[in-house]
N, C-alpha and C positions, 0 to 999 in steps of 0.2 A: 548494510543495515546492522546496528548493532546488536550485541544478546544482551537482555534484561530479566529482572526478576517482576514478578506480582507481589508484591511485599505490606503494599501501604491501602490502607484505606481512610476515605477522608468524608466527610458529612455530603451528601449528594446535593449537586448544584439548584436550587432548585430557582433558579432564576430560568434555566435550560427545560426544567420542566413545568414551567408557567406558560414558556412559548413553543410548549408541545413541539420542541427539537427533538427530537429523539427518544421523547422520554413514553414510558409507557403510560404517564397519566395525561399529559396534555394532548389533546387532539386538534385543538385550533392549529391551523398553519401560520408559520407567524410574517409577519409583513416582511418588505424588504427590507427598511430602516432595522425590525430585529436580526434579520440575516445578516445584518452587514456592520454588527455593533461590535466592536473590538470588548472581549472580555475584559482590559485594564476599564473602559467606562462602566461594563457591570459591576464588577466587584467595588469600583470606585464609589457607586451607586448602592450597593450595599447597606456600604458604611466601611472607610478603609481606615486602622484605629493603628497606632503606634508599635499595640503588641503583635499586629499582622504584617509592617515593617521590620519591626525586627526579624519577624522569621523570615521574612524576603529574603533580610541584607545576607542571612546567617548562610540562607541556599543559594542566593549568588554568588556568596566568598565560596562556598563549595564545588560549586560546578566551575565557575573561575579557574580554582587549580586544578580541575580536571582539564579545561578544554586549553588550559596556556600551552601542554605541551604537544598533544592532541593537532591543536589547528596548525602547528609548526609540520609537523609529522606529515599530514594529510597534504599539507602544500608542496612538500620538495618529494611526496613521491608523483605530484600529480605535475611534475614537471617544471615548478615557478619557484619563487624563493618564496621560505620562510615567512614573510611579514606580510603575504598576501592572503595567507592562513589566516592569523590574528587581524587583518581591514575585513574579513568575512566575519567572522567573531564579534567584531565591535560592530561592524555596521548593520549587517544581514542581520545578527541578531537582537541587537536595539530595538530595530523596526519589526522585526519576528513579535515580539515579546509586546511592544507597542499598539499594533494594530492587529493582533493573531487574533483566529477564534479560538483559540486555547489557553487552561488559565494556565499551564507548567511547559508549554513548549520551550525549549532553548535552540536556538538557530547559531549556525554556521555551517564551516563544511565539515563534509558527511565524505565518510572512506566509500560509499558505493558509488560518489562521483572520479573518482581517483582514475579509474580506465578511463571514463568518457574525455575526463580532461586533458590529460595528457596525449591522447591522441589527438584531439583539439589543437594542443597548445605545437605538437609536432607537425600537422598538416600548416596553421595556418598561423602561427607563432602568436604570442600574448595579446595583442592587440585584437586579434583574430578570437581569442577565448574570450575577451569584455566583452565583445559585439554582438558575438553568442549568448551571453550570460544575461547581457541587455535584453535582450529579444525574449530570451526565453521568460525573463518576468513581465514582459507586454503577452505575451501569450498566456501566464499563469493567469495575469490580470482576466483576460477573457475567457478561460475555464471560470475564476470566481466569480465574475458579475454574471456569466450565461447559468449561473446554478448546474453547472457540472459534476461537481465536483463528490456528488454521493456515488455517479456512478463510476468516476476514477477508483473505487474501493470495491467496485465489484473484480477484482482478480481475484481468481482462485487460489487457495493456500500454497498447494505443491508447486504453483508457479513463483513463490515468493522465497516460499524456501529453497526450491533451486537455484534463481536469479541471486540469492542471498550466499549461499555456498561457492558458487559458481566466482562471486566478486569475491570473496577470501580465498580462493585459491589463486586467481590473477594478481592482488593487491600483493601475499604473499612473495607468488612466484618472482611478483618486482621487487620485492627487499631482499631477494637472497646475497648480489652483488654487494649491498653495505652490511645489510650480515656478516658474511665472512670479510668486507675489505676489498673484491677481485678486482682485478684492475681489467677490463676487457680490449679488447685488440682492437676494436668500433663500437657505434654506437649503440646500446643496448636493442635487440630488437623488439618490436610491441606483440605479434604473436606468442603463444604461448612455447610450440613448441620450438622454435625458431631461437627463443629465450633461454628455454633449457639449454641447447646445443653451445651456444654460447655461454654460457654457464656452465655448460661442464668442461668446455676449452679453455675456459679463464681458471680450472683447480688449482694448478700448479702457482698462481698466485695468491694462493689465501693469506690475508693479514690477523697473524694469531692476536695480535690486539684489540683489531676490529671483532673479532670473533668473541675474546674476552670479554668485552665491553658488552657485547648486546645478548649474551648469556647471561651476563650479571646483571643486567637489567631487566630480562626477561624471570629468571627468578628472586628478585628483590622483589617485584609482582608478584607473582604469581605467592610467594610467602604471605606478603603483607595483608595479602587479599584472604590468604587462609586463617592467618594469626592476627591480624588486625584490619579486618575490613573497613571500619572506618575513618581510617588512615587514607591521605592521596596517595597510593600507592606509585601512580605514575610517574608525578611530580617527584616524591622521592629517590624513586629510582633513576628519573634523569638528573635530577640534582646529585647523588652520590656516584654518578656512572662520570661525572664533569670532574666530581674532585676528584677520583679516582686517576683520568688520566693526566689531570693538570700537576698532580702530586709526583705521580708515576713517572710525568714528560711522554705517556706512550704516545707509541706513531698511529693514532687512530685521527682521521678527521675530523673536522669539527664545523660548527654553523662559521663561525670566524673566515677558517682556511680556504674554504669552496665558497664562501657569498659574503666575504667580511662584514657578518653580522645582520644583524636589522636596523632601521633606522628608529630615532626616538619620536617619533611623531605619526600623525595621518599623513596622507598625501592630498594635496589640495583636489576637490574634484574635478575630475575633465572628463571628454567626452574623445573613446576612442576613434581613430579615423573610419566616416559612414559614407557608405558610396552602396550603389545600387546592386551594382557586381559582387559586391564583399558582403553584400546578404544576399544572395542568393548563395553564396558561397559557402555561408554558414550555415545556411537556414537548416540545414540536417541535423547539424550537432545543437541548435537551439532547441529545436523539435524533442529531440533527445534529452537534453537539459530538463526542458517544462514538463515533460511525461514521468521522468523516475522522482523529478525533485516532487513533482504533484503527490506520486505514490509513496516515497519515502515520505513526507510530512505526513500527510494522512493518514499513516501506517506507524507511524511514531505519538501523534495526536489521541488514537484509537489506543494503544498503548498505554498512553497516561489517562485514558478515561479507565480502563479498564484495575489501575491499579487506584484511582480515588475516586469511584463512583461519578462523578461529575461527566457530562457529552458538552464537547465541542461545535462549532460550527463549521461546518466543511469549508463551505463555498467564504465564508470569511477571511480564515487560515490561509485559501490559496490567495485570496487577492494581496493577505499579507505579505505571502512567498513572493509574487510578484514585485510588489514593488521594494521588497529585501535586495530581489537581486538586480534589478536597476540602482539601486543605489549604491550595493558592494560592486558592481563593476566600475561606477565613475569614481569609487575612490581605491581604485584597484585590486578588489576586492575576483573572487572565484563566485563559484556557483553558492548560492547559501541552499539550506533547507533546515527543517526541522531534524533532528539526529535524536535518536532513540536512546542511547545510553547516557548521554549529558540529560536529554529532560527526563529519563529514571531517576538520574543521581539527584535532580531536582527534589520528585517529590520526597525521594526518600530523606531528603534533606530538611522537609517540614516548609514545604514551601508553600504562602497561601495565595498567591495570585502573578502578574505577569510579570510585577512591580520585581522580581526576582532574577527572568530573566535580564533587564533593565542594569538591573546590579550588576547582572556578571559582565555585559558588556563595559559597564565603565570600571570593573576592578581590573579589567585585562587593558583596559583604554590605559589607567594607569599606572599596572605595572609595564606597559610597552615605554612610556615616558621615563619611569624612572629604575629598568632595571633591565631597559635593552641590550647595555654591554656585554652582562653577563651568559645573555645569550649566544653571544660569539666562543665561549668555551664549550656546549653542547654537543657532545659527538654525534656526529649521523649513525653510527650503529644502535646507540642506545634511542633514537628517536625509532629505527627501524626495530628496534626488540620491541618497542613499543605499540608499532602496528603491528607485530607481529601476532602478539596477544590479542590487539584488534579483531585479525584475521579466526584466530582460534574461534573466539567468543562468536562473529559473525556467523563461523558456519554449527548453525545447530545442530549438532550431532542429532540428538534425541529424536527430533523432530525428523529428520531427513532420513533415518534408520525406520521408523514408525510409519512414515509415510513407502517405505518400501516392502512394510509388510502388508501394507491398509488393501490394497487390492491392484491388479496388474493395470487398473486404467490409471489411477495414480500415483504407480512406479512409473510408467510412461513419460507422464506428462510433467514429474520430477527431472527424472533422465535428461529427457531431450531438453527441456529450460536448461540444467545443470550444462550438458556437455556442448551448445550449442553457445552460451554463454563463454564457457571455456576457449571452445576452439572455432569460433565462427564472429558472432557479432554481440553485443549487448540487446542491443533492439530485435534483430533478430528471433533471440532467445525468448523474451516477452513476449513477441506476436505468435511464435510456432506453438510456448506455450499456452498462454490464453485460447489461440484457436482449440486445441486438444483440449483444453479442460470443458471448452465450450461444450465442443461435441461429447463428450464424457458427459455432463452435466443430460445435453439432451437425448442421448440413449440413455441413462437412467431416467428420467423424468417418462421417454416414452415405452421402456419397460413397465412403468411404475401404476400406465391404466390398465383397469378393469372392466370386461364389459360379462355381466351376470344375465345369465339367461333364466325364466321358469327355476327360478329359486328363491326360497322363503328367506329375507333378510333379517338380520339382526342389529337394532338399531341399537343398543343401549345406552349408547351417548349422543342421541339426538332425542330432544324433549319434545319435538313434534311427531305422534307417533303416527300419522294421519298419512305419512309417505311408505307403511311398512306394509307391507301386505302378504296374504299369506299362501301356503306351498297352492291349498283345493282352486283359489279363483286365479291364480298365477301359469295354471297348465292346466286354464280353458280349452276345449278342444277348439275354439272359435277365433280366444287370441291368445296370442307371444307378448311377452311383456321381455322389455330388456333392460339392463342396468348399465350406465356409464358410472365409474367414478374414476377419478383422477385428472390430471390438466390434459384437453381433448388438443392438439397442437399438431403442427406438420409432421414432427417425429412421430405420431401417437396414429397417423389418420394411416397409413398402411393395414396396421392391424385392425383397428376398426373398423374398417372400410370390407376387410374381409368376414369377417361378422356377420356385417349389415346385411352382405352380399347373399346370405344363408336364411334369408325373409322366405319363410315358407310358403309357395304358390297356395296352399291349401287352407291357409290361414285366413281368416276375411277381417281381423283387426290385429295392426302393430302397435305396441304401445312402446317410445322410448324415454326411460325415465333419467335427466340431466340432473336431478338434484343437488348428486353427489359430484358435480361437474364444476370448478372454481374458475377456472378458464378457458375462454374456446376462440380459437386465429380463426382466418378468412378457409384457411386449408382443412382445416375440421366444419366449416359451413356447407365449403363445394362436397364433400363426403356425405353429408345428410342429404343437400340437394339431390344427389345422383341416388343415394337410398331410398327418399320420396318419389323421385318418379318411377323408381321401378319401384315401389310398391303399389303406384297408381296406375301403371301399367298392367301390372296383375291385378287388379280390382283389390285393393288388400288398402282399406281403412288408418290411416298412420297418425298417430297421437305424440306429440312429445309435451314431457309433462316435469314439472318440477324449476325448467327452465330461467334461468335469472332475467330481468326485465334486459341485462348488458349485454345476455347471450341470446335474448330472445330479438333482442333489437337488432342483432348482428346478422341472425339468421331470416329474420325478414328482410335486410337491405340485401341478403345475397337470392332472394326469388323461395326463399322455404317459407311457405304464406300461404294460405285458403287460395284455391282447393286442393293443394296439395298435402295439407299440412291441418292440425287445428293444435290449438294449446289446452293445455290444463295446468292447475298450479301445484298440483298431485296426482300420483295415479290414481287412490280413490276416483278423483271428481275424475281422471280419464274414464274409469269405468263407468261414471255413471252418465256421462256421455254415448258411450258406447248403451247404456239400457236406456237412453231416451230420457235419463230423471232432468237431466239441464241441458241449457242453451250449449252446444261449442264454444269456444272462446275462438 
């Protein structure tokens, strides 16, 4: 996942907040036909006017030269040649841009598929990676037509930011060999540290050319970026890193030497070989495919809403992903997704709708037609300085430092995604972290209730004050009055369960006040249940008052019902039950 800035802001969509998507004003839900409306028909609908074309063309020439040398890069370290980069680019993200719910996504590949694929492509060779690639946009497809896809974006931060670190230090760790040149003894290995060892057995072969080259490209970057940010700095420096050694004759490799070039065209579509065996064969790494590409696009989509006001449609975007990457695998295409740093460079690029990324697919369509030779001079070190700066910007320092001061349950749950990721699995790393944030989430949540006993409350910001009652009728010698607040939940019912448990024999009316109660499960019902009968058991009167019609419904289907139980919709009216002035409820 790439690093981006927050930079831009743009007029809010308010097409997005007519159909109460997202938006704080709209409340209607909107039908499935608006769920499933590719934002090029909004905007189209609009009104799409010449001078919003032209900003298109301006931001697709831009991200263009961003992603020409980018999709080359991401492809030969993800095991396949070059040009399978650029059919993900044109195609993946044609159809991205086409039918996305987002108005600035730019699709193709994305450097956090870089592990998955290569592993892919070494278990079960190229034909083996389409199959997957296929599959896994049948599977996006049924995340976005089942309306999944809001809760594919419930991962917790520290899990993103690890997962995110974790892929720039692997991506890295794989470009050190055309970094330096080393020539290795066998085939690189895919572990990490198994890699290293091998890496540092290959020193003695360093190629100071190789090493020149993707130095000088890493800082012709990192310059350009300081002293003229809006400048392609990538593209420059893979264009100067080529004349450099074509002039020179250095002994550094190049796109030419190791994969005699790209070819100048698409390749016709076909359908790789499908047998029953070879999906099941795959079906792990498809699985895998459909889950990061789900969460990288939506994580890149959220991103650009964030810097131009404008909300996306979740469950849209993935059906797009979907059928992006059935179509980049029949024309040889890698995994596509949504990639966070091309749709930055978008907006920042004054981009006003999809019609942009559209562009870029066909500037790269044809520069591949007419400027593919030249690609055969490109040196593999300078495409690898190039992810290497990738990898930098990937792992957010800021973020991953801040998140280890923020508190020890999410240093934890950073860590183990981080190091898990690293040295064990991809998916792994996801699931162990997700579980740990889970649980984090619900020890704080069940830290977080309160149950108030015989004490005088202060409401000041609730404008009903008919719930507040005070210290003198609150420690009645007759009744107990109790206060929940917070989400009453499986994590939460231990503690309050022990509470309950403290219902005074000598008391002859309980009163329990839910007002302040937003949520209540099956397992905070059985906790009342068992409080009410042993209040009834002790002859002790039990009230619960305040209760929502959701929590009141729930706790009558689980047996908390007359005569164990009565209602009121305040404690007032409790007590006035309790002096006989009204009916029970």
């Amino acid at each position: 996942m790439d690093q981006t800035q927050r930079a831009v802001h743009q007029p809010v969509d308010k097409s997005a907040h007519r159909l109460g998507h997202g938006s704080a004003h709209g409340s209607a839900k909107p039908t499935f036909s608006e769920m499933f409306t590719p934002k090029l028909v909004t905007v189209w609908r609009e009104g799409y006017t010449f001078a919003d074309f032209k900003a298109d063309a301006i931001a697709g020439l831009t991200v263009a030269i961003v992603a020409l040398p980018l999709s080359m890069a991401i492809a030969i370290a993800s095991g396949v040649t070059p040009e399978r980069g650029l059919y993900t680019s044109i195609v993946g993200g044609f159809i991205i841009s086409a039918l996305g719910g987002s108005r600035f996504q730019i699709g193709g590949p994305a450097g956090a598929f870089i592990v998955l694929v290569a592993a892919t492509v070494a278990r079960v060779g190229v034909d083996g990676l389409l199959l997957a690639t296929m599959m896994a946009g049948v599977f996006l497809l049924a995340i976005g037509y089942l309306r999944l896809g809001t809760y594919i974006k419930f991962i917790p931060y520290p899990v993103t930011v690890g997962f995110t670190a974790g892929i720039a230090v692997i991506i890295f760790s794989g470009q050190i060999v055309e970094l330096f040149g080393l020539k290795l003894a066998a085939r690189e290995p895919g572990p990490l540290v198994p890699k290293l060892i091998a890496v540092g057995e290959a020193a003695g072969t360093i190629n100071l050319a190789a090493t020149f080259v993707a130095v000088l490209t890493i800082f012709t970057i990192a310059g350009l970026k300081r002293w003229r940010p809006t400048w392609p700095a990538m593209l420059i420096a893979i264009g100067l890193a080529s004349l450099v050694v074509a002039l020179l004759s250095l002994p550094a490799e190049t796109i030419g030497t190791r994969f005699g070039g790209i070819p100048r065209s698409l390749q016709m579509p076909a359908l790789p070989p499908v047998s029953l065996g070879r999906m099941i064969d795959v079906l792990p790494d498809a699985i895998a495919f459909a889950l990061l590409g789900a969460i990288e696009s939506l994580l890149s989509a959220v991103v650009a809403d964030g810097m131009t006001g404008r909300r996306h449609r979740s469950n849209c975007e993935l059906v797009a992903q979907g059928f992006a990457n059935i179509a980049s695998a029949l024309f040889g295409g890698i995994c596509a997704t949504g990639t966070i740093a091309r749709t930055a460079t978008n907006v920042r690029a004054g981009a006003h709708g999809p019609v942009s990324g559209i562009v870029h697919a066909a500037i790269l369509l044809a520069l591949m037609l007419v400027a593919a030779p030249l690609a055969s001079y490109i040196p593999l070190a300078a495409l690898a300085g190039v992810l290497a700066v990738v990898c930098w910007n990937m792992f957010e320092k800021q973020a991953f430092a801040t998140l280890l001061r923020a508190s020890r349950g999410d240093a934890l749950v950073l860590m183990a995604t981080f190091l898990l990721v690293i040295f064990r699995d991809l998916t792994e790393g996801i699931v162990v972290g997700f579980v740990l944030g889970s649980i984090l989430f619900i020890d704080r949540m069940a830290k977080s209730i309160a149950v108030e006993a015989d004490q005088p409350l202060v409401q000041e910001d609730v404008a009903d004050s008919a719930n507040a009652y005070d210290a003198s009728e609150a420690t009645d010698a007759d009744t107990v009055v109790y206060r929940i607040s917070g989400a009453f939940f499986f994590g939460a019912a231990s503690t309050v369960g022990t509470v309950l448990d403290r219902i005074a024999d000598q008391r002859r009316n309980f009163i329990l006040d839910c007002s302040a109660v937003p949520f209540f499960d099956s397992t905070a019902a059985n906790v009342i249940e068992g409080a009410a009968h042993k209040a009834r058991r002790a002859g002790v009167r039990f009230i619960i008052s305040g209760a929502s019609p959701q929590i009141r419904r729930m706790l009558i289907n689980h047996g908390v019902k007359r005569p164990l139980v009565t209602y009121a919709a305040s404690i007032e009216e409790a007590r006035a039950q309790l002096k006989g002035k009204i009916e029970a409820g």
